[in-house]
NUDO-504709 format. One record per residue: x, z, y of N, C-alpha, C in turn; residue in one letter. Coordinates in steps of 0.05 Angstrom, whole numbers, padded with zeros to 5 digits, always signed. Example, Ala and Ser with C-alpha at 12.3 -4.5 7.8 and 13.67 -1.06 7.14 Angstrom:
<nodes>
+00264+00156-00114+00246+00156-00090+00264+00156-00066A;+00257+00142-00045+00273+00143-00021+00258+00157+00001S;
</nodes>
This chain:
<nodes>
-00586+00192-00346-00598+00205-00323-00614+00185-00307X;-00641+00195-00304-00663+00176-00292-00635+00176-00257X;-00653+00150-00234-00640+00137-00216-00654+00161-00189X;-00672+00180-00195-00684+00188-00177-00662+00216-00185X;-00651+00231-00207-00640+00251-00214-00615+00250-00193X;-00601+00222-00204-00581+00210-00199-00576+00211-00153X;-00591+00199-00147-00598+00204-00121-00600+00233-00107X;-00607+00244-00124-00610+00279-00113-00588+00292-00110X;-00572+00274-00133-00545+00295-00139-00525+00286-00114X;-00530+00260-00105-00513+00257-00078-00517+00258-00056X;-00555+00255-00049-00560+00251-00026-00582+00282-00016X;-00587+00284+00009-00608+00304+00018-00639+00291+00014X;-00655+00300+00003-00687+00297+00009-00703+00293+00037X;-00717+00284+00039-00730+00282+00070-00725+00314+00085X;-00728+00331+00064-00734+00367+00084-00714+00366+00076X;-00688+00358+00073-00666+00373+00074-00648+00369+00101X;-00633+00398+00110-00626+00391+00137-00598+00385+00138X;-00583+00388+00105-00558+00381+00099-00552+00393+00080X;-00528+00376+00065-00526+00387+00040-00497+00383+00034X;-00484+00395+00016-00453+00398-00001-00452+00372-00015X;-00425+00351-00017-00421+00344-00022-00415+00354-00058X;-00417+00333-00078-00409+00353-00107-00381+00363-00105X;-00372+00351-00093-00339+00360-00107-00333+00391-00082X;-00351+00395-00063-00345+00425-00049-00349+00443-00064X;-00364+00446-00092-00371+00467-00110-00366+00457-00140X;-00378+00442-00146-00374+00436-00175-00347+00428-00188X;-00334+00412-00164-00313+00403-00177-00286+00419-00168X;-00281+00414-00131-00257+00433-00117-00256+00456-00122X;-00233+00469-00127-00218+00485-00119-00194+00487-00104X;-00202+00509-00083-00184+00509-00059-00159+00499-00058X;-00149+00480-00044-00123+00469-00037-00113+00474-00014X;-00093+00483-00015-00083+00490+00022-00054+00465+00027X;-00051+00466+00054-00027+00455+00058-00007+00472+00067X;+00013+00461+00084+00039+00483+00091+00033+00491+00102X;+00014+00483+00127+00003+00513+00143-00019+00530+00132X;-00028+00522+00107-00048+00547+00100-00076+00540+00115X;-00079+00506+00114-00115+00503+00110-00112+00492+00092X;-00135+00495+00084-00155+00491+00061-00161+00459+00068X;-00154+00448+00051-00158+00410+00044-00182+00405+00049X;-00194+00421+00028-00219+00410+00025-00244+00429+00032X;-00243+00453+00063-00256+00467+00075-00288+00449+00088X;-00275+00421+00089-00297+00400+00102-00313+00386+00089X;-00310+00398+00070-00329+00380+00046-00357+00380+00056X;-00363+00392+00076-00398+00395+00080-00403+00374+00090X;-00429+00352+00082-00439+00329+00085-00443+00330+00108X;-00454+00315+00129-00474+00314+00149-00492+00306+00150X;-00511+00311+00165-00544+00315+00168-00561+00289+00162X;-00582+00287+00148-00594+00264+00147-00599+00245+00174X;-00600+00256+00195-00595+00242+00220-00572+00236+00220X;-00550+00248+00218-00531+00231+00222-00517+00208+00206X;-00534+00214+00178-00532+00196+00161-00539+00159+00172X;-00564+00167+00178-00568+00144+00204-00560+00130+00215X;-00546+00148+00230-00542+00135+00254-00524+00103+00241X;-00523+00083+00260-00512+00058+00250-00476+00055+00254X;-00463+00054+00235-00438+00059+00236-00418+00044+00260X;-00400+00050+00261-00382+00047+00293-00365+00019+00285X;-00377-00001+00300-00351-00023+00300-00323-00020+00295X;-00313-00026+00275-00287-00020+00259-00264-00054+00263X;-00247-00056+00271-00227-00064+00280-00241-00104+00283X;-00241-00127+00275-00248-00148+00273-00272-00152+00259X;-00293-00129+00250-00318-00139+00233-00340-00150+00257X;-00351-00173+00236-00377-00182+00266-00387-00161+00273X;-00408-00172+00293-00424-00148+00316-00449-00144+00294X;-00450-00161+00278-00470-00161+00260-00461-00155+00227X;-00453-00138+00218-00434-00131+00199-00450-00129+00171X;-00449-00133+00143-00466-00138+00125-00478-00098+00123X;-00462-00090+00138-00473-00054+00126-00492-00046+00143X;-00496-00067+00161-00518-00055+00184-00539-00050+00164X;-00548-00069+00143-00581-00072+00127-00566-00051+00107X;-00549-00036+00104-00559-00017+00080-00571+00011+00086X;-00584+00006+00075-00613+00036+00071-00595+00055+00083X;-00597+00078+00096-00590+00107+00109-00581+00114+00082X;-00591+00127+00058-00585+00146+00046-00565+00129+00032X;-00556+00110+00025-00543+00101+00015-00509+00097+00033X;-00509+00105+00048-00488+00097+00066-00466+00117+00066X;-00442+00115+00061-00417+00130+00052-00401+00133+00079X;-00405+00163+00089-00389+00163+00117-00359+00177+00107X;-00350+00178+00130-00321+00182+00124-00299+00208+00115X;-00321+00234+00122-00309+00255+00111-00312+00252+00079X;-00335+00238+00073-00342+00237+00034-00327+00222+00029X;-00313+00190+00040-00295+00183+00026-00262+00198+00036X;-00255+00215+00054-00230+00217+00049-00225+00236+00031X;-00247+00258+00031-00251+00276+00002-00248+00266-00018X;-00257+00249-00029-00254+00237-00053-00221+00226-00063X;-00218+00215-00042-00188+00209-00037-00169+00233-00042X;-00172+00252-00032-00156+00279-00036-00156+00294-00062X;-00190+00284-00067-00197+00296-00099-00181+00283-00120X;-00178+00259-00114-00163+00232-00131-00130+00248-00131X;-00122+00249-00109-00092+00256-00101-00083+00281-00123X;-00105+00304-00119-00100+00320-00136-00099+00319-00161X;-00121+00309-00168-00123+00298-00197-00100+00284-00206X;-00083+00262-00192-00057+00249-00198-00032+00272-00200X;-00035+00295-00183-00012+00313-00177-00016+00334-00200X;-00035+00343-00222-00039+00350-00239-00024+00333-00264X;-00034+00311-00263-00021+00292-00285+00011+00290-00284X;+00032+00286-00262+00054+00285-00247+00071+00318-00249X;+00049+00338-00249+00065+00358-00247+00063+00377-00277X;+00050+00363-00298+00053+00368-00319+00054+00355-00343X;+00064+00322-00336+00068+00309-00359+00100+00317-00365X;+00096+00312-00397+00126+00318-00413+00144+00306-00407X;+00165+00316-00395+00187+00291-00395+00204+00286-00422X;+00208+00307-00443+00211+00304-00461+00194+00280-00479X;+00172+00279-00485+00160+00260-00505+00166+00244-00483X;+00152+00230-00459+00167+00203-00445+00195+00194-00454X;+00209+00214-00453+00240+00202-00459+00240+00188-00486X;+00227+00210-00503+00224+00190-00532+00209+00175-00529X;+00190+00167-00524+00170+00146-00517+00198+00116-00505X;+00200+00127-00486+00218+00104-00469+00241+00097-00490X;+00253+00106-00500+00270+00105-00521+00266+00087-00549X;+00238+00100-00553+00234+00085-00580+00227+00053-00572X;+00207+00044-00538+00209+00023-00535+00230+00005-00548X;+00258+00018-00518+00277+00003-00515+00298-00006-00547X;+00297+00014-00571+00305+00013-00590+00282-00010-00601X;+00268-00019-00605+00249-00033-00614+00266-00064-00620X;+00265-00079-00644+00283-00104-00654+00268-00119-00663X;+00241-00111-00653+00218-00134-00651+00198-00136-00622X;+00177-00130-00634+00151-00148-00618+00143-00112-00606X;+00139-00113-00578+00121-00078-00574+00094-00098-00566X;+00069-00090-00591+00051-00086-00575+00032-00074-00574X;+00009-00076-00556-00005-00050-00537-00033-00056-00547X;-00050-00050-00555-00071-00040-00556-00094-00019-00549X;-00111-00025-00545-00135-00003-00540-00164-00017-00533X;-00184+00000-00529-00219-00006-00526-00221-00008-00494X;-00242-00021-00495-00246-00016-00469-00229-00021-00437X;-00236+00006-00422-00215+00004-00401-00189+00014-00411X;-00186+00032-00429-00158+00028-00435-00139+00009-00447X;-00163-00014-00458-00146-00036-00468-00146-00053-00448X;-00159-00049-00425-00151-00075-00402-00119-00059-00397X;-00117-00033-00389-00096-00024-00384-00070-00033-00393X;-00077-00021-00431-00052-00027-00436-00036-00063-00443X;-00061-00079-00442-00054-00110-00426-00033-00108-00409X;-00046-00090-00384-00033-00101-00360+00002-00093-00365X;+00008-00073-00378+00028-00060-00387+00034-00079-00404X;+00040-00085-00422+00044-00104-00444+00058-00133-00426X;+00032-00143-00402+00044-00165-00390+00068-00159-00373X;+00068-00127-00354+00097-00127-00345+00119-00124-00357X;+00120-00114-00386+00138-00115-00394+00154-00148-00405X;+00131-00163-00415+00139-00193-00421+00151-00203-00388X;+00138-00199-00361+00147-00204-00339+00188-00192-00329X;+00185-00175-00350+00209-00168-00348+00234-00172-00370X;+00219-00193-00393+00242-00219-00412+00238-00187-00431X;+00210-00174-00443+00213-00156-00455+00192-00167-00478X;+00202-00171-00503+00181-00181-00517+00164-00162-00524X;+00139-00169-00518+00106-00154-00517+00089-00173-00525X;+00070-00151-00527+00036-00173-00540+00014-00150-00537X;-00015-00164-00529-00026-00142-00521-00039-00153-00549X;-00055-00133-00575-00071-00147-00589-00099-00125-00590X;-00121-00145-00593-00141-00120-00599-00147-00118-00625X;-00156-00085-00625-00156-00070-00649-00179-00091-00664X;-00202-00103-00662-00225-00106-00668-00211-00138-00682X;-00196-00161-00664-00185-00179-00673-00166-00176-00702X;-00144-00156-00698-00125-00149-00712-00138-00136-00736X;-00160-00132-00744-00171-00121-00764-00182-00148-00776X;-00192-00173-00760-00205-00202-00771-00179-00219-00781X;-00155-00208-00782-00138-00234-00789-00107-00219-00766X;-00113-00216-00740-00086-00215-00719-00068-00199-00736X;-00087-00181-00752-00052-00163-00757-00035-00176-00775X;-00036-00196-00786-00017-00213-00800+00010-00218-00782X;+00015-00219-00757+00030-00209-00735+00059-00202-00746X;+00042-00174-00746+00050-00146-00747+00078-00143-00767X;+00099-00138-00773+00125-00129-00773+00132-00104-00780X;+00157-00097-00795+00170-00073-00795+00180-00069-00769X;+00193-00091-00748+00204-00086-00728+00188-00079-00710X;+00169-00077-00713+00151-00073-00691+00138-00038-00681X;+00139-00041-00653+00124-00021-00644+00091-00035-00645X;+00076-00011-00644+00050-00016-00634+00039+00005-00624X;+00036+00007-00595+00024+00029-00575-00001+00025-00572X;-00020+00052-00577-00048+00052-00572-00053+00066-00558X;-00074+00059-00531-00078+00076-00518-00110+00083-00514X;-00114+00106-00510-00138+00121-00516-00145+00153-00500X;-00162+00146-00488-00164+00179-00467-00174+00196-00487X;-00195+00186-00509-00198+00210-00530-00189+00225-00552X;-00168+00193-00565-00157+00195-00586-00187+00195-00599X;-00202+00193-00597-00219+00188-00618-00240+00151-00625X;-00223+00141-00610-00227+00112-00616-00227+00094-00645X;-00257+00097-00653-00259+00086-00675-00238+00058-00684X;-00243+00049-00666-00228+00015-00676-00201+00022-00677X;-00189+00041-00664-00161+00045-00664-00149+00063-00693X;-00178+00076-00695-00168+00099-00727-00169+00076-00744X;-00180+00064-00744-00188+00043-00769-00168+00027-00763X;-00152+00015-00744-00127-00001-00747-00101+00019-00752X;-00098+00049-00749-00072+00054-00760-00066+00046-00783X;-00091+00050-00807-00070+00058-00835-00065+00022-00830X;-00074-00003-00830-00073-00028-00828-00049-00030-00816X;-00040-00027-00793-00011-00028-00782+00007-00006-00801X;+00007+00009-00804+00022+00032-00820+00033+00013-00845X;+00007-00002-00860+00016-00018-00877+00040-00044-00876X;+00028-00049-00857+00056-00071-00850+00082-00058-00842X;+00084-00025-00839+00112-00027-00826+00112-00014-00804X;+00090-00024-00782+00099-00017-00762+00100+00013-00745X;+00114+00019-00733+00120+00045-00722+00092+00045-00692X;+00082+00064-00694+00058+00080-00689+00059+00098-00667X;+00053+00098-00639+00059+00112-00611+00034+00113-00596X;+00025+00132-00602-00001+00142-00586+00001+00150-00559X;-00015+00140-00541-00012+00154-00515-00056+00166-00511X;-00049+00184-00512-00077+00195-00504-00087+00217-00483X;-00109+00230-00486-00102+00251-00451-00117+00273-00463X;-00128+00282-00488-00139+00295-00505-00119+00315-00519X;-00120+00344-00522-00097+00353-00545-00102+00359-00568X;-00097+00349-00590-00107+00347-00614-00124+00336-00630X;-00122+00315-00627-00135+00292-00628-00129+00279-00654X;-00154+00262-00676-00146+00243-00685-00126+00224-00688X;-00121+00206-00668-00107+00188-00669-00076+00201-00661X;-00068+00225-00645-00046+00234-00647-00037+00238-00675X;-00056+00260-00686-00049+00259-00710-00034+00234-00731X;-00055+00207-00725-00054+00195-00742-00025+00177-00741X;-00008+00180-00717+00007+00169-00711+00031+00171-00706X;+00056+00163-00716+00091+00167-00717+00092+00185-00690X;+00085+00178-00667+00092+00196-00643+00070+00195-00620X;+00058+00219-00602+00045+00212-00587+00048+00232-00555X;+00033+00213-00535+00043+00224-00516+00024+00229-00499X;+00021+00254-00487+00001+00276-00478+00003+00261-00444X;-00022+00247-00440-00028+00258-00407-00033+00275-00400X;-00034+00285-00391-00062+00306-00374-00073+00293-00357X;-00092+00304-00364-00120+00299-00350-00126+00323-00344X;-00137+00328-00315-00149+00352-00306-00185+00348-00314X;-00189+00318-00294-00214+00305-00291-00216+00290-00282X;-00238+00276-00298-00245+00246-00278-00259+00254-00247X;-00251+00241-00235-00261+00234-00200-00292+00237-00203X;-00304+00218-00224-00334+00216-00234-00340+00240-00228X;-00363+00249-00204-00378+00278-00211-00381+00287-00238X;-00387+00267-00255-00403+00274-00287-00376+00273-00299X;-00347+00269-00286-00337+00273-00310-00329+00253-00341X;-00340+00225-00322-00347+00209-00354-00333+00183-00349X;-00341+00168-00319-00333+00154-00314-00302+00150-00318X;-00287+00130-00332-00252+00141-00334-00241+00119-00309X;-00238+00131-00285-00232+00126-00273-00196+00141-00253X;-00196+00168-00266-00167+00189-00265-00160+00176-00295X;-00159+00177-00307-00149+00172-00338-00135+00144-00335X;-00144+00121-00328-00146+00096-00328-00109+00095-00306X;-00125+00111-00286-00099+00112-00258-00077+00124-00274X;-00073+00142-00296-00057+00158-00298-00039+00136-00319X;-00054+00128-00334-00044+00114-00355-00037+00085-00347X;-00036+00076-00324-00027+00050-00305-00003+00058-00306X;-00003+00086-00282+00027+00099-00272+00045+00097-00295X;+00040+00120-00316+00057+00117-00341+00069+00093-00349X;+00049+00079-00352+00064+00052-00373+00077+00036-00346X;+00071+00028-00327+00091+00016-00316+00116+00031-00305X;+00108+00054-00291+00146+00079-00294+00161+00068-00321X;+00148+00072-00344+00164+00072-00367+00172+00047-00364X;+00160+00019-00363+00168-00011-00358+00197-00010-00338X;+00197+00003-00314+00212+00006-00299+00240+00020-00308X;+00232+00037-00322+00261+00050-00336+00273+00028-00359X;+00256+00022-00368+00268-00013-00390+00279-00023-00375X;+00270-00037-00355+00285-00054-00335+00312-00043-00327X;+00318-00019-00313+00335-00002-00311+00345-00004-00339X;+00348+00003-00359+00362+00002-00381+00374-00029-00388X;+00358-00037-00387+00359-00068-00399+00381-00081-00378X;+00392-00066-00355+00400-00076-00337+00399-00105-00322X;+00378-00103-00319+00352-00129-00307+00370-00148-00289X;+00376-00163-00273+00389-00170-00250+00362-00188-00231X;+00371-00191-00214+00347-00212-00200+00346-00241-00207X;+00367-00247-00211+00354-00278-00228+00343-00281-00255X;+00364-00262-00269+00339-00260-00292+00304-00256-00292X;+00305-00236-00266+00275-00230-00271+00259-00255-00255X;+00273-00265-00232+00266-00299-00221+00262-00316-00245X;+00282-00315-00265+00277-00342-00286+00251-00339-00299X;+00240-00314-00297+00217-00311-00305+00194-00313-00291X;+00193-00319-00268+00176-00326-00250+00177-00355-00238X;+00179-00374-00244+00188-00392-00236+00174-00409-00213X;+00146-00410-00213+00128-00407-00199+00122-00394-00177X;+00124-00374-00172+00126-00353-00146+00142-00347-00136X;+00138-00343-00110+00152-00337-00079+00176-00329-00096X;+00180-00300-00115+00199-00291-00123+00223-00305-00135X;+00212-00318-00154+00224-00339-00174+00239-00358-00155X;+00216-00377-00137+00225-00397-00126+00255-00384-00097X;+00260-00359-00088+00274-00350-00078+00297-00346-00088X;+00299-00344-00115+00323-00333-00125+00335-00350-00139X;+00316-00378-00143+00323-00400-00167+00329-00423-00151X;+00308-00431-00129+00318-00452-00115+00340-00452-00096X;+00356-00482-00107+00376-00487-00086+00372-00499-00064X;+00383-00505-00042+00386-00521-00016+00384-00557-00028X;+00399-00552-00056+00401-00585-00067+00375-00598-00073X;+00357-00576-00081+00326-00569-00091+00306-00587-00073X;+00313-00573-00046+00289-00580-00023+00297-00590-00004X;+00328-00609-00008+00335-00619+00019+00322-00653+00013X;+00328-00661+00036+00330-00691+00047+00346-00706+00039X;+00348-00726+00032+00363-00750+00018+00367-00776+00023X;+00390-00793+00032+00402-00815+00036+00384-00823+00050X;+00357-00847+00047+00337-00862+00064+00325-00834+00081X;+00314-00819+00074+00306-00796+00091+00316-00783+00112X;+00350-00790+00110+00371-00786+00132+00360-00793+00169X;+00354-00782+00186+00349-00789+00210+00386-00796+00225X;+00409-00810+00209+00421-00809+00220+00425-00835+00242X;+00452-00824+00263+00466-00848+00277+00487-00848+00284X;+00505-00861+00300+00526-00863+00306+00531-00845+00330X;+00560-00841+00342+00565-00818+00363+00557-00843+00387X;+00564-00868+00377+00558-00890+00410+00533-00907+00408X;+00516-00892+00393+00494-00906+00395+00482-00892+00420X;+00463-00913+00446+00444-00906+00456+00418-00874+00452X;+00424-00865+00466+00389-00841+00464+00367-00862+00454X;+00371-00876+00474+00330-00885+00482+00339-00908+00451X;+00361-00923+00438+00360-00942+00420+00355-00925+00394X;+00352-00894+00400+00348-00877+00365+00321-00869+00369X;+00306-00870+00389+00286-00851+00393+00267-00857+00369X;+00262-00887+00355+00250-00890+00326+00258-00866+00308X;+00284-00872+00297+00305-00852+00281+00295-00824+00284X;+00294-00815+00316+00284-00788+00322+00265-00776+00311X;+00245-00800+00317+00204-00794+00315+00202-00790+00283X;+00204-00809+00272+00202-00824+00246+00208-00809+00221X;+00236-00794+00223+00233-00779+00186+00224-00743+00186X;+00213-00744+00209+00199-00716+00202+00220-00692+00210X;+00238-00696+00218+00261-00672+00219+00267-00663+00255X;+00251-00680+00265+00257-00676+00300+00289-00669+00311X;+00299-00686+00292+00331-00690+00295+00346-00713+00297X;+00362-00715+00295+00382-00739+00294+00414-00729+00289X;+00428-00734+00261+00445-00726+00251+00477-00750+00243X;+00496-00738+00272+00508-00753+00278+00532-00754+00261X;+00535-00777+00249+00559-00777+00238+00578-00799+00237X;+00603-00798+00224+00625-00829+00238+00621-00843+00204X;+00636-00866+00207+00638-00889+00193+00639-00880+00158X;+00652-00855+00154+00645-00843+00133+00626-00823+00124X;+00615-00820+00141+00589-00801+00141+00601-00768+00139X;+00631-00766+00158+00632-00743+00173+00613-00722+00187X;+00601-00703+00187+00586-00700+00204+00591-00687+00232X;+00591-00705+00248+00599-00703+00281+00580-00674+00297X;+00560-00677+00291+00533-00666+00310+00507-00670+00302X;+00486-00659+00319+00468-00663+00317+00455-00661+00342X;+00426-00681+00354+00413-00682+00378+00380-00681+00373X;+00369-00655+00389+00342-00651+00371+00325-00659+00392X;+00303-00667+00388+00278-00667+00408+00279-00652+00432X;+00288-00623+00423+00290-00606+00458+00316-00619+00464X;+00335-00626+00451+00350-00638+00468+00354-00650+00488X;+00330-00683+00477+00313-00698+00486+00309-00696+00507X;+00295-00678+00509+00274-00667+00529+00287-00653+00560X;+00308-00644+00536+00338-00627+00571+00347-00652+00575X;+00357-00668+00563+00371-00690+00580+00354-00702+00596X;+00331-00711+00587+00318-00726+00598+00306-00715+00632X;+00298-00688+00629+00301-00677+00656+00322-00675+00673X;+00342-00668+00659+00361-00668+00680+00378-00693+00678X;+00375-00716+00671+00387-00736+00676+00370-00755+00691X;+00347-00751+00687+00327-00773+00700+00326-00809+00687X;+00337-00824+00699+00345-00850+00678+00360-00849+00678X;+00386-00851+00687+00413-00839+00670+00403-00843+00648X;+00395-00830+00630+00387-00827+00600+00389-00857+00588X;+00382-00871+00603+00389-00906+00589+00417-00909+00580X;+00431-00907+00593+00455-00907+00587+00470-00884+00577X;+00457-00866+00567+00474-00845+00558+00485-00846+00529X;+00496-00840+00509+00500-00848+00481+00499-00806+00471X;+00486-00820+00454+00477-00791+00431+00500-00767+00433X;+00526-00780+00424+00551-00773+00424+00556-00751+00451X;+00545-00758+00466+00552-00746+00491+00541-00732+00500X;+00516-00725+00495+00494-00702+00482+00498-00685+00464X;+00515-00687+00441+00499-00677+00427+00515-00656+00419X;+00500-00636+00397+00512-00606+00398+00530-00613+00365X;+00563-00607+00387+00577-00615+00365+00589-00590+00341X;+00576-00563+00348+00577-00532+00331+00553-00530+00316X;+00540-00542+00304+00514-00550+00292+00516-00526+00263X;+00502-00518+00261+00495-00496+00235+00495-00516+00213X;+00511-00505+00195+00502-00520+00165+00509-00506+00137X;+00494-00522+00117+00506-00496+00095+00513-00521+00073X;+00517-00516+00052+00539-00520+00028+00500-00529+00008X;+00501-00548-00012+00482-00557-00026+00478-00539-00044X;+00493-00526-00053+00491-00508-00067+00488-00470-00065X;+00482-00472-00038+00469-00450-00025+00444-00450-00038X;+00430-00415-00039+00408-00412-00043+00389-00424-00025X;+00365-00425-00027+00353-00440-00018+00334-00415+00008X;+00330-00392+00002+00323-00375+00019+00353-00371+00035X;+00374-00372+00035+00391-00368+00048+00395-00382+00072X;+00386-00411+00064+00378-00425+00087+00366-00421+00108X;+00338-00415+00105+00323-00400+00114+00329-00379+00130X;+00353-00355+00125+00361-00343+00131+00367-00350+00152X;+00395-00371+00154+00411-00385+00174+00389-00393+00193X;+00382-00405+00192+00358-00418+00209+00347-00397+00227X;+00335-00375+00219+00327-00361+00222+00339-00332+00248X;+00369-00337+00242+00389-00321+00255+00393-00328+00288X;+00399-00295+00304+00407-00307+00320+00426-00316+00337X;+00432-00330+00349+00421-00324+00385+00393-00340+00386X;+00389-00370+00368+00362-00373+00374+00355-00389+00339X;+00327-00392+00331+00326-00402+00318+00326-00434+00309X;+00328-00440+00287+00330-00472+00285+00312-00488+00276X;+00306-00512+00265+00284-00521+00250+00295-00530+00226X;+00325-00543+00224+00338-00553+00200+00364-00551+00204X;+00379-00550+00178+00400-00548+00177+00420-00568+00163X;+00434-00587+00174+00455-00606+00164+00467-00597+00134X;+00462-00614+00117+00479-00596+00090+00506-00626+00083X;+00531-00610+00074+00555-00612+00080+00568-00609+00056X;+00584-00631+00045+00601-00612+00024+00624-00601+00030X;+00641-00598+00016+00672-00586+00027+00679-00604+00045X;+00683-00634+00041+00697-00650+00058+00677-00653+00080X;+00658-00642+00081+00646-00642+00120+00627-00666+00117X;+00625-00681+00094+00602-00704+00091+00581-00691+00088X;+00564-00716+00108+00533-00697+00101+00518-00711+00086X;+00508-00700+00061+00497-00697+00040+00466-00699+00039X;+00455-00688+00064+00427-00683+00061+00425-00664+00083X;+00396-00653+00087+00390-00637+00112+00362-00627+00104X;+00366-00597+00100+00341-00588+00096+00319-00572+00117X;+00296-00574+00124+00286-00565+00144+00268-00545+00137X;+00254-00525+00158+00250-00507+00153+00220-00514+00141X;+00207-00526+00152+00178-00548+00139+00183-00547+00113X;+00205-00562+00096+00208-00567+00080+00216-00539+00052X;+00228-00522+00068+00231-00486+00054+00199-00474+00053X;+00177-00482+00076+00157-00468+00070+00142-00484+00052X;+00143-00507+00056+00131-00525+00034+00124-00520-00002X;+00164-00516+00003+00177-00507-00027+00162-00482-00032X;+00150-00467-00028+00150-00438-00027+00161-00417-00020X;+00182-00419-00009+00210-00406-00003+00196-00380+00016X;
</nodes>
């Protein structure tokens, strides 16, 4: 479709004094809510003047915003996009209120029975899809592989297994590269799971089991763009991922050991032993040492503390910068002569080295007020190390 066709079909002409959005006629049909309006009664565009007009300062964008320079007719106001949104909603509540739960169950089933490799294939946007599926399930200690049909026909399917699933996904079921890789997989063995959005289809046919989306329609006015198909077939395969997990009876460190790198991972894996402070790093002193003779000790290892302990490295207390700062007001010089010991807060928060390392965090975090670090301690009350809260965000924690 020429770019001038294309423009007509969304926008009004100079003499036009307003026009229907596509989806008020071609595509909607009436939706009501619990009180009995109509969803999508508002579908009517507004006026090429109001098209115009220059759109309303929206929460932190400059005074000078990059949408000010786009052309009038090109400009997307806000009844067309929440329509579209609703058109989307429906389109999902179609797919939701008439997919099989029966074939899913088998579907989900034949996964989890699987004593090899599941993997996912398809063209296009449905093969970015079933990637992304393929990778949550490996994210979840589930052995997967995404392979493409086009590779797996040059050499990849050497792979390929009796144990193996191989899921293809396809909105038409008529995906050349995919017909031409069944009998090739078939040959090796492997068991054959179609997911498509088409009924009666090629590749259902061609395959051990397959599983019906529905599709009402794409969002695309034309219908072409797979943009509902794509959404529908996300939902699916990761629900189904989620029920593996649920079966597989997942726990949280397992699925941390698999992350080991991220916020997640690093929360559930790291210890206190992980990200604390150590021996020279110690800001400690004695209970009769001088204030003003530690104030080095204080400044110096980063922890805005001073961690008091006796001849065995008991831990007595601790005296922090605001401490500092109260004594020092309300003692005036006094403070020369004062000793740490006599300051200092001898109910001090601490946790065990072998605490989680977000748990810390936790503590810290708790109230009556918050802390910056926490003294770490073994059973016998020796302090071990001291981890600070700098040091948890550092970690990733």
């Amino acid at each position: 479709m020429c770019t001038d066709s294309i423009q007509h079909t969304f926008i009004c002409t100079a003499t036009d004094k307003a026009y229907r959005c596509y989806y008020s006629e071609a595509v909607m049909t009436p939706t009501y809510n619990n009180n009995g309006d109509n969803l999508h009664s508002s579908l009517l565009m507004p006026s090429t003047s109001d098209l115009a007009c220059p759109p309303e300062t929206m929460g932190s964008l400059p005074q000078h915003s990059p949408s000010d320079n786009v052309p009038p007719h090109l400009r997307i106001d806000e009844t067309t996009l929440l329509n579209l949104f609703k058109c989307q909603q429906k389109h999902l509540n179609f797919f939701f209120h008439n997919l099989s739960l029966p074939q899913t169950l088998s579907f989900a089933r034949t996964l989890l029975s699987a004593s090899g490799t599941i993997f996912f294939t398809g063209v296009g946007k449905s093969g970015f899809v079933a990637n992304k599926i393929s990778q949550t399930l490996v994210s979840l200690g589930i052995r997967s592989a995404f392979i493409s049909p086009v590779d797996a026909l040059h050499g990849d399917i050497g792979i390929l297994t009796f144990r193996d699933v191989v899921v293809l996904f396809s909105k038409s079921g008529t995906t050349e590269e995919l017909l031409r890789l069944v009998p090739c997989a078939r040959a090796k063995g492997a068991y054959l799971a179609s997911v498509t959005s088409v009924e009666g289809n090629a590749l259902a046919a061609a395959c051990d089991m397959n599983v019906h989306l529905p599709l009402e329609r794409e969002l695309c006015p034309f219908d072409l763009a797979p943009v509902t198909s794509t959404a529908i077939q996300m939902v699916f395969g990761d629900t189904v991922a989620i029920a593996l997990m649920g079966a597989r009876n997942l726990t949280k460190e397992e699925y941390a050991a698999n992350h080991p790198a991220g916020r997640i991972g690093k929360s559930l894996i790291f210890k206190v032993k992980d990200v604390m402070k150590k021996q020279e790093e110690l800001p400690v002193c004695r209970e009769g040492d001088l204030i003003m003779d530690q104030l080095v000790e204080l400044t110096s290892k980063g922890c805005g503390c001073l961690v008091v302990i006796d001849e065995e490295y008991h831990l007595i207390g601790t005296f922090t910068d605001g401490d500092l700062r109260r004594t020092l007001k309300a003692s005036g010089e006094a403070i020369f002569k004062l000793t740490v010991g006599e300051m200092c807060n001898r109910m001090p928060r601490t946790i065990g080295p072998d605490s989680m390392a977000v748990e810390a965090m936790k503590r810290m975090e708790a109230p009556p007020s918050p802390v910056q670090f926490l003294p770490v301690v073994d059973y016998r009350n020796k302090l071990i190390g001291i981890v600070t809260l700098h040091g948890l965000v550092s970690a990733g924690i």
